[in-house]
C-alpha positions in Angstrom: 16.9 3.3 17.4 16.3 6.7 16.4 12.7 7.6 14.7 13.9 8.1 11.0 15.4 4.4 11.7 12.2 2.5 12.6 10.4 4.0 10.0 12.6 2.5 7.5 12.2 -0.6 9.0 8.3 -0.2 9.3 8.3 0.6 5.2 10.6 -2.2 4.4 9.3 -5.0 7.1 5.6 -4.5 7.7 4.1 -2.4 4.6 6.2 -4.7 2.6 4.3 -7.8 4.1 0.9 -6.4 4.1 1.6 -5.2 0.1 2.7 -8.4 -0.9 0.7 -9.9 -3.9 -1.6 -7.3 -2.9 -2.4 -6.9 -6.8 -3.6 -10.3 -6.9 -5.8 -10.1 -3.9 -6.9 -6.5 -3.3 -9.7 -6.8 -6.1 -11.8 -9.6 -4.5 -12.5 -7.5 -1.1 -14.8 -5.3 -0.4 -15.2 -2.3 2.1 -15.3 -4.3 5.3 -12.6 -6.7 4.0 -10.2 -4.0 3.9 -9.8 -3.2 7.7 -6.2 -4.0 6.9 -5.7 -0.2 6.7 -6.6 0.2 10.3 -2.8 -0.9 11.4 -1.3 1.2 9.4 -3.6 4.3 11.2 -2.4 3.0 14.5 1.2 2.9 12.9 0.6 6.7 12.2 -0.8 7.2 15.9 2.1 5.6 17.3 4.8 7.3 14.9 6.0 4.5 12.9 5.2 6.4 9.9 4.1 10.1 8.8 0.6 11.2 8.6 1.1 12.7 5.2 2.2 9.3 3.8 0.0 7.5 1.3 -2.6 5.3 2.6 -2.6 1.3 1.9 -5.3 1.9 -1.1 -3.3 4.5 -2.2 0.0 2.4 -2.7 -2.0 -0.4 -3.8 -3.6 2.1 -6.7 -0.4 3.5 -7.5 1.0 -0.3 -7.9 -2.0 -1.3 -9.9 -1.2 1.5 -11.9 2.2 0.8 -12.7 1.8 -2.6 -13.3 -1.0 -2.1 -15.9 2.0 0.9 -17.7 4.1 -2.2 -18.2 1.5 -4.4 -19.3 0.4 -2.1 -21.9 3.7 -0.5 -23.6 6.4 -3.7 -23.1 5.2 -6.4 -25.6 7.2 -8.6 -24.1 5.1 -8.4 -20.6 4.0 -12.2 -19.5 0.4 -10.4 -19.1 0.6 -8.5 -22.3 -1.3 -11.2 -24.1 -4.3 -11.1 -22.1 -4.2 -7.4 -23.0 -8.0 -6.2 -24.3 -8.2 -5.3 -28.3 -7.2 -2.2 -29.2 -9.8 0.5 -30.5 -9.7 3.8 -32.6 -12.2 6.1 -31.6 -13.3 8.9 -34.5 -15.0 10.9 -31.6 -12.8 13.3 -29.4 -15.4 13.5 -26.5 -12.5 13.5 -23.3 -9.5 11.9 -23.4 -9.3 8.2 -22.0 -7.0 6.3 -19.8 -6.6 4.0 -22.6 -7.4 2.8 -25.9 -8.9 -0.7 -25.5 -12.3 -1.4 -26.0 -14.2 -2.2 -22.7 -15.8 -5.8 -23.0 -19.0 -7.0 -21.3 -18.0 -6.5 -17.3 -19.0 -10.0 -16.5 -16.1 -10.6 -13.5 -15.1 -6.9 -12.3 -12.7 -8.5 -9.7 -10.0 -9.8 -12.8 -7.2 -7.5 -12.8 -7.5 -6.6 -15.9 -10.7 -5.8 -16.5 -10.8 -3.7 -12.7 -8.1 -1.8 -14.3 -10.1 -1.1 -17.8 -12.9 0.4 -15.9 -11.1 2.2 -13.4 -12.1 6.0 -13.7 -14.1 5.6 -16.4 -16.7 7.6 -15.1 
């Protein structure tokens, strides 16, 4: 198999395993939890896939991401209704990621409320 071949299969075999339900999990580790990232380093040693791809956080932000997009602008989302109030500011400060006001932060690790706070500093 040539080398453009097994990196297909690498994306759709093994990054596809180690992303799965990775939204529902990838809040409630920490630092050390996340030496999942490790094989995908030796997968860029050993050529399976480019150095310039993005790293497991990064997909896993970029899913996270995109996920919260459809929670927010489909109404129709299954998740939509767990969606935070919605809150007009009258100050013009910076411009936010969102328009929901932020709650107490009693359990960061909900997906919600991690994606609420993310950047917010």
């Amino acid at each position: 198999m040539n080398d453009n071949s097994l990196r297909h299969v690498y994306k759709a075999v093994v990054l596809s395993k180690l992303l799965y339900a990775s939204l529902a999990w990838w809040g409630f580790t920490c630092t050390a939890d996340r030496q999942i990232e490790a094989s995908v380093r030796r997968a860029v040693w050993s050529g399976l896939c480019a150095a310039n791809d993005p790293s497991l956080s990064q997909l896993v932000a970029d899913m996270d991401d995109n996920l919260f997009d459809n929670i927010r602008h489909n109404p129709h989302h299954v998740l939509h209704k767990l969606e935070a109030s919605r809150q007009d500011h009258i100050y013009n400060f910076r411009p936010r990621r969102h328009s929901y006001s932020l709650t107490v932060k009693t359990d960061c690790r909900n997906f919600i409320n991690r994606l609420l706070y993310k950047d917010i500093y």
